[in-house]
N, CA, C and O atoms as a DFTB+ gen file, in Angstrom:
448 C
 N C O
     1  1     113.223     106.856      82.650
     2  2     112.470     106.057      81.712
     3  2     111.149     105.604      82.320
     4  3     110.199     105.508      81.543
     5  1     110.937     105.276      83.777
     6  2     109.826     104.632      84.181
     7  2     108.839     105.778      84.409
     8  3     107.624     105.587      84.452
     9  1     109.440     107.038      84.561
    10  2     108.650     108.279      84.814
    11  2     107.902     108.489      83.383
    12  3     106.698     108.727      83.284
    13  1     108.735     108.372      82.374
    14  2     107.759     108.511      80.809
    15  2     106.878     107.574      80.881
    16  3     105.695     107.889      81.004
    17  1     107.382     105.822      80.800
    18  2     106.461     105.287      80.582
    19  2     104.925     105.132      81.545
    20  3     103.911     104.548      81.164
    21  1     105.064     105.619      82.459
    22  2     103.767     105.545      83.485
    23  2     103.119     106.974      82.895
    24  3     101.895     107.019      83.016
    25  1     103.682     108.042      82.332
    26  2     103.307     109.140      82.276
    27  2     102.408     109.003      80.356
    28  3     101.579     109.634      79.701
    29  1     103.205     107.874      80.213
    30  2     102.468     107.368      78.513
    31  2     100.978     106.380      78.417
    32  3     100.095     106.200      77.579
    33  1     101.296     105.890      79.786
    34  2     100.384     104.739      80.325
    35  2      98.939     106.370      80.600
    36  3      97.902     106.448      79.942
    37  1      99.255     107.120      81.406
    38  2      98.404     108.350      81.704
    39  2      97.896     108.885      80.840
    40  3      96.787     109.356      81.091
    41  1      98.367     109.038      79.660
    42  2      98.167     109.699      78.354
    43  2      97.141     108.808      77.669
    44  3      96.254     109.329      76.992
    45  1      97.202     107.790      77.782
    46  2      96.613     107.189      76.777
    47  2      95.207     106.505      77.274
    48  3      94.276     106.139      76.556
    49  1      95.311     106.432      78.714
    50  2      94.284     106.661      79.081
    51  2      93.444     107.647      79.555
    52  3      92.437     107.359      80.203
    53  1      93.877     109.207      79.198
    54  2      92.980     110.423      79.365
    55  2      92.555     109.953      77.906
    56  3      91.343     109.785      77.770
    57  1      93.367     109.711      76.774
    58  2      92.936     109.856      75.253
    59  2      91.487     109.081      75.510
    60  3      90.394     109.645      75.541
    61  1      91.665     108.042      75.639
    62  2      90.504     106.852      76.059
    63  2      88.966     107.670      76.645
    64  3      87.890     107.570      76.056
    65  1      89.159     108.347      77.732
    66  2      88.041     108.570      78.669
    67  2      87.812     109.378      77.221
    68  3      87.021     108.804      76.473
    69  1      88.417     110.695      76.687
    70  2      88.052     111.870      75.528
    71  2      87.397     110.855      74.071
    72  3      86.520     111.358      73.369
    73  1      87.958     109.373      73.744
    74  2      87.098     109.214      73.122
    75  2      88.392     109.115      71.343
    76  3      87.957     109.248      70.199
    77  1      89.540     108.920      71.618
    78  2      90.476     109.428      70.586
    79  2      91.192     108.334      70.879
    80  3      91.815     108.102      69.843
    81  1      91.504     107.428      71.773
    82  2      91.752     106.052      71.776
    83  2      91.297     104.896      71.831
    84  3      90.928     104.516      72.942
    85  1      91.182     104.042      70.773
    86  2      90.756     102.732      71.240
    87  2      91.370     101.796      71.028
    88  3      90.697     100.768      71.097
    89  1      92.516     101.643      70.758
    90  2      93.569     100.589      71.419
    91  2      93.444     100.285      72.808
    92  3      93.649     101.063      73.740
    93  1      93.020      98.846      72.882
    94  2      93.217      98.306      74.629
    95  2      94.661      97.676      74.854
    96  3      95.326      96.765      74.361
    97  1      94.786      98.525      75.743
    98  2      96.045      98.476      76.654
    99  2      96.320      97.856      77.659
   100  3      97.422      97.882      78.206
   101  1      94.962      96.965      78.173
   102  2      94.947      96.382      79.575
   103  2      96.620      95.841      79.810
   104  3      97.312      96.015      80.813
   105  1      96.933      95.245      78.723
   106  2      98.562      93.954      79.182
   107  2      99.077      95.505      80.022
   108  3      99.392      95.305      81.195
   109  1      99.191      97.004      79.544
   110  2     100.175      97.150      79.863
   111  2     100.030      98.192      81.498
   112  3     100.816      99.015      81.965
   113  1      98.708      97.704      82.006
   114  2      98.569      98.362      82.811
   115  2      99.019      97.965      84.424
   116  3      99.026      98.632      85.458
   117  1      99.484      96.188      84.038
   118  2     100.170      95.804      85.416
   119  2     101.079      96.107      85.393
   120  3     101.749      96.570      84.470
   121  1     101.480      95.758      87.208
   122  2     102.428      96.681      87.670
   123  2     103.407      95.360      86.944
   124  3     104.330      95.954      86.388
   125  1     103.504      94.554      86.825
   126  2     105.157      93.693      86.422
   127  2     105.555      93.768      84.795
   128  3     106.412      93.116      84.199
   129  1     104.557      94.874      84.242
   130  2     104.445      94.694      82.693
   131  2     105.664      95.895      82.561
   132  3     106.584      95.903      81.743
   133  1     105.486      96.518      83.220
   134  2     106.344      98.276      82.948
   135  2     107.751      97.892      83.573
   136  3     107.967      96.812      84.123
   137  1     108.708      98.936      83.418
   138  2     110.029      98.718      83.507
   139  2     110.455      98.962      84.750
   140  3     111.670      98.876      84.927
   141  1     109.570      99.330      85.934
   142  2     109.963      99.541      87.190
   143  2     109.214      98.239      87.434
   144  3     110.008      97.503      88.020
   145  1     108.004      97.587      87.248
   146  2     107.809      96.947      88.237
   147  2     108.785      95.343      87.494
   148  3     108.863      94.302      88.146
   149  1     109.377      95.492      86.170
   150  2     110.204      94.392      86.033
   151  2     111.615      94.805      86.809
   152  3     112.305      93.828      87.098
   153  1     112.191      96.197      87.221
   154  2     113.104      95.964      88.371
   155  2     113.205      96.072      89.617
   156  3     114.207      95.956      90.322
   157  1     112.098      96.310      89.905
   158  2     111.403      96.020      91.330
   159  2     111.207      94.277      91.794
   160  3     111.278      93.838      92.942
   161  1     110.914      93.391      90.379
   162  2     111.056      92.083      90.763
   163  2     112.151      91.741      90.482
   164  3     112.241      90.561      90.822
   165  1     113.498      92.239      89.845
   166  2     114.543      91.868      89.881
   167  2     115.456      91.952      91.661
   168  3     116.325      91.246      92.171
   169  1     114.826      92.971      92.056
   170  2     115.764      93.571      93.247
   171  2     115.044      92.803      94.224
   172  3     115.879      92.248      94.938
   173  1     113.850      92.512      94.588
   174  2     112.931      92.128      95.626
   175  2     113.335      90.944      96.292
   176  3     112.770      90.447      97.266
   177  1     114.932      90.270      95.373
   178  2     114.954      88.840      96.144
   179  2     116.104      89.321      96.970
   180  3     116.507      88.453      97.744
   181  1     116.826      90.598      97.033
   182  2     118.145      91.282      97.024
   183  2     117.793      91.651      98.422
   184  3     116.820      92.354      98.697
   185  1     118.805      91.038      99.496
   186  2     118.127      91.400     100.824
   187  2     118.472      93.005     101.516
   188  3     117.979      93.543     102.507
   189  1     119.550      93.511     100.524
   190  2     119.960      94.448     101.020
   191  2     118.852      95.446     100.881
   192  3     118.339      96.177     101.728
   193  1     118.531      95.246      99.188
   194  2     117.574      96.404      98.842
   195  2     116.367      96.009      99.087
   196  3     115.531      96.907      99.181
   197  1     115.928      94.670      99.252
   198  2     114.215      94.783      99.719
   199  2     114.073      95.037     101.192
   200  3     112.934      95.155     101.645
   201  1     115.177      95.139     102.035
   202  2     114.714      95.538     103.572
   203  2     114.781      97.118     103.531
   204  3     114.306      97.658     104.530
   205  1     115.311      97.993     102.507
   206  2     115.350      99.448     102.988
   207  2     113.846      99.523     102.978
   208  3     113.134      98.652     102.477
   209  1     113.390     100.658     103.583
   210  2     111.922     101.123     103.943
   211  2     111.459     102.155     102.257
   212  3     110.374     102.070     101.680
   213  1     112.547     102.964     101.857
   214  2     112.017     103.382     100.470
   215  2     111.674     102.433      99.244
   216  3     110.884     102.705      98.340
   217  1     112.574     101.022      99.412
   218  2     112.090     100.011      98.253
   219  2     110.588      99.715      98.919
   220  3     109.533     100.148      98.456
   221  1     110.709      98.982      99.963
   222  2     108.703      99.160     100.309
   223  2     107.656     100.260     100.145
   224  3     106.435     100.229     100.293
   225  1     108.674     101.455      99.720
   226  2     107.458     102.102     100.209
   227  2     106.939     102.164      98.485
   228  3     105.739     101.995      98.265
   229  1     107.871     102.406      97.330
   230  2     107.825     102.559      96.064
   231  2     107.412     101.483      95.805
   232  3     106.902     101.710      94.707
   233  1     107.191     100.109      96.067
   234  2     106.721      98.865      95.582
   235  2     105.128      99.470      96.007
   236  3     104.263      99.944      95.271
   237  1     105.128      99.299      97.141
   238  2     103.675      99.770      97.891
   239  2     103.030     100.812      96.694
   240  3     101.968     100.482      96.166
   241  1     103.621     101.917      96.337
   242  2     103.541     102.479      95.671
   243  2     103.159     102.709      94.373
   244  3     102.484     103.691      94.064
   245  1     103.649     101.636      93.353
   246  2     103.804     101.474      92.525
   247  2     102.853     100.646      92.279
   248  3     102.199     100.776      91.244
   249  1     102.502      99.309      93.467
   250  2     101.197      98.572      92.533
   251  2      99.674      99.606      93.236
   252  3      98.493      99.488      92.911
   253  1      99.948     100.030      93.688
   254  2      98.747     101.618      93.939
   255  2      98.548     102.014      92.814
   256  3      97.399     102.110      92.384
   257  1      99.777     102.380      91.977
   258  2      99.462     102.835      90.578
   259  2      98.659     102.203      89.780
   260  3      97.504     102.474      89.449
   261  1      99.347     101.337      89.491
   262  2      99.032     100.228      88.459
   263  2      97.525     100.012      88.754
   264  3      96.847     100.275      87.761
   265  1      96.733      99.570      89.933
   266  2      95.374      98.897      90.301
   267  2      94.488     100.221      89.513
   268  3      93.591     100.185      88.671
   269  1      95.229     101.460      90.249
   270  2      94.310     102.749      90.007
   271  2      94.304     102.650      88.463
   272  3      93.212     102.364      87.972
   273  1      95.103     102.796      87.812
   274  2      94.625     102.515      86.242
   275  2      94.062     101.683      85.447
   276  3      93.524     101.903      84.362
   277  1      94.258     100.294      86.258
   278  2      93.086      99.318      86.435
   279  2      91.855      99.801      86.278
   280  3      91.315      99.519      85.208
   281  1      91.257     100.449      87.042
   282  2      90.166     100.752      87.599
   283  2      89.341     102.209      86.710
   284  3      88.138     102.405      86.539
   285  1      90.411     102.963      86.320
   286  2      90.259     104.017      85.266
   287  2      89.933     102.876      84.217
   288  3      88.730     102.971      83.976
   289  1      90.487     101.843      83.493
   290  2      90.056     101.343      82.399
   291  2      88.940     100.608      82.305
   292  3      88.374     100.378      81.235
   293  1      88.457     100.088      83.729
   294  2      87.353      99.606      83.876
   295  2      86.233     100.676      83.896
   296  3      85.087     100.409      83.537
   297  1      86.676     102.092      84.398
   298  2      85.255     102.670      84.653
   299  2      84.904     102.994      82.833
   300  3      83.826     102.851      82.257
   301  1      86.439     103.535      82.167
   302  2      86.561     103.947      80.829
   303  2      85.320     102.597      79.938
   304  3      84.467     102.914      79.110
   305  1      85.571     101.255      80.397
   306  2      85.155     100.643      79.621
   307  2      83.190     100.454      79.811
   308  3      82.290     100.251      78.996
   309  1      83.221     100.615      81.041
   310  2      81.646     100.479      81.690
   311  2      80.982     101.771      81.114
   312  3      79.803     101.715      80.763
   313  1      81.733     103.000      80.995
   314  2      81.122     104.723      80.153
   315  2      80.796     105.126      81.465
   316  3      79.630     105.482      81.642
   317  1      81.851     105.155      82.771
   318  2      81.642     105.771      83.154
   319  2      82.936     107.062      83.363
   320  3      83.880     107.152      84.148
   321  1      82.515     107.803      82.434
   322  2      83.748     109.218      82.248
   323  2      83.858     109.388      83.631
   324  3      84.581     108.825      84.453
   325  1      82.910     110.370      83.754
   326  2      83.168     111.031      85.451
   327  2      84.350     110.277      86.258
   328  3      85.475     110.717      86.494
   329  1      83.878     109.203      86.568
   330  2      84.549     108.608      87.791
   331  2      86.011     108.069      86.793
   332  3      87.030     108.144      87.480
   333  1      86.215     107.684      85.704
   334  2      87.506     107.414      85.387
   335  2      88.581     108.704      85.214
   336  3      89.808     108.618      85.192
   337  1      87.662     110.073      85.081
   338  2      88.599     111.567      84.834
   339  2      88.553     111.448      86.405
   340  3      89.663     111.104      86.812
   341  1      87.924     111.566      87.107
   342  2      88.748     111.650      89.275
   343  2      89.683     111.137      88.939
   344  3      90.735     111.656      88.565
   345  1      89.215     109.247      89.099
   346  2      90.470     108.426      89.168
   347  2      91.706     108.798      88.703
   348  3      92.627     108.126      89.166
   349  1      92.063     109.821      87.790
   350  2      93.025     109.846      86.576
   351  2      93.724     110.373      87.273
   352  3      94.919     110.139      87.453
   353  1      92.558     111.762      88.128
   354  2      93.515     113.162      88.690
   355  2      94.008     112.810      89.817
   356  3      94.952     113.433      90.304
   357  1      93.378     111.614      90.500
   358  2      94.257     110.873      92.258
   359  2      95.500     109.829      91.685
   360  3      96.530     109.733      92.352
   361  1      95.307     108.906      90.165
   362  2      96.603     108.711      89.534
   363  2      97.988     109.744      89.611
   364  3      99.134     109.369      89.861
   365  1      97.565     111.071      89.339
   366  2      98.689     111.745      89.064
   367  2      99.321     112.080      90.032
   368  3     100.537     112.250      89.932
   369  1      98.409     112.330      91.671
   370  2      99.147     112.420      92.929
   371  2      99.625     111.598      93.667
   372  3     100.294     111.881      94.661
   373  1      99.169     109.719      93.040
   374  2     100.041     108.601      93.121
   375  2     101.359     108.425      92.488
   376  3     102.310     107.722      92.829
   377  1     101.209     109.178      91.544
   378  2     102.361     108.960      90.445
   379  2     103.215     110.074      91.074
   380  3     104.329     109.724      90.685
   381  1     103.407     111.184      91.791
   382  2     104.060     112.086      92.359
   383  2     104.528     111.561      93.725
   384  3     105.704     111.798      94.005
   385  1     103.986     111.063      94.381
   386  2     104.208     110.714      95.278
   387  2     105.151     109.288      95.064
   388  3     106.026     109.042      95.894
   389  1     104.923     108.379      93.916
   390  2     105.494     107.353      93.490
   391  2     107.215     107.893      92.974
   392  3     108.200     107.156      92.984
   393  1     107.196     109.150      92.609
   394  2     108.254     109.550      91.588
   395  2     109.412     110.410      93.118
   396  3     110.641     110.476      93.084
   397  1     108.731     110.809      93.988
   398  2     109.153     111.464      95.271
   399  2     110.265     110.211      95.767
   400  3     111.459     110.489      95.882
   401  1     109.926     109.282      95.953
   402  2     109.757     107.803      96.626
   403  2     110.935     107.019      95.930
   404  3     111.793     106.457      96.610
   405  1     110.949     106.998      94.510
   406  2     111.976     106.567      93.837
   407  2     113.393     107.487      94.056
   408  3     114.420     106.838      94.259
   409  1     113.465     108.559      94.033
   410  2     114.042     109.623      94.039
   411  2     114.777     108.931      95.496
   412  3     115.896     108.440      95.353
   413  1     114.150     108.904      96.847
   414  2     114.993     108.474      97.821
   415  2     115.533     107.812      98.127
   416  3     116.475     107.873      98.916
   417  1     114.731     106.255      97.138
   418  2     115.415     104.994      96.791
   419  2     117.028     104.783      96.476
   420  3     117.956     104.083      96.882
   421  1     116.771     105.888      95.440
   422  2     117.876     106.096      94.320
   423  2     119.002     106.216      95.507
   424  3     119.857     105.359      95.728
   425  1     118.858     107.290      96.136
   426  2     119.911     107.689      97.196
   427  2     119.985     106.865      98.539
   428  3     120.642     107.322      99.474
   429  1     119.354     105.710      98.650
   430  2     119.722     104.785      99.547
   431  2     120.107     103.879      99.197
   432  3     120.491     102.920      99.867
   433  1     120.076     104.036      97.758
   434  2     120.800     102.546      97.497
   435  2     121.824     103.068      96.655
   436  3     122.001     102.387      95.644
   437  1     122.525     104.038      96.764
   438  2     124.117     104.524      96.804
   439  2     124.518     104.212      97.865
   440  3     125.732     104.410      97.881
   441  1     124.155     103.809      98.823
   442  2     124.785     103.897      99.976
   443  2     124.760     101.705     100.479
   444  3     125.365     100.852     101.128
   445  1     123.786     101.875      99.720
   446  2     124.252      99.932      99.747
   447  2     125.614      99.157      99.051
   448  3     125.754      97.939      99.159
């Protein structure tokens, strides 16, 4: 589910830079607005799971995301295309690297 919704959050801001969205989305671009970073603050007080090194690294991770689309909506809103289509395409190798990261989580915390 958190893989769609970050991947809907992506979508709708390529629509944006092209000019086919103008619904502002800012609420939903922080990281505590989406459904990982509301269970990322559920778990974070959880000492088992906030000391593994994959919950840091996907938190780390995850508000990386979030700022970077920040920053796509700011360039989107200033007209500057160029630099918000980069930003978009280093989003998607945050978001891979974010989705890598969860994936190991998952399997260390079978083991908690």
């Amino acid at each position: 589910m958190t893989e769609t919704e970050h991947r809907l959050l992506e979508w709708w801001l390529y629509n944006q830079i092209l000019g086919y969205q103008t619904e502002n989305i800012e609420g939903s671009l922080l990281a505590h607005s989406c459904a990982l970073g509301t269970w990322m603050r559920k778990y974070e007080n959880n000492p088992e799971v906030k000391l593994l090194s994959s919950f840091k690294k996907a938190k780390n991770l995850h508000e990386k995301y979030h700022q970077k689309l920040e920053q796509i909506q700011s360039h989107i809103q200033n007209q500057k295309t160029e630099e918000a289509y980069q930003q978009l395409l280093d989003v998607k190798n945050t978001s891979s690297r974010l989705e890598q990261s969860l994936k190991t989580l998952e399997t260390e915390l079978l083991k908690v």
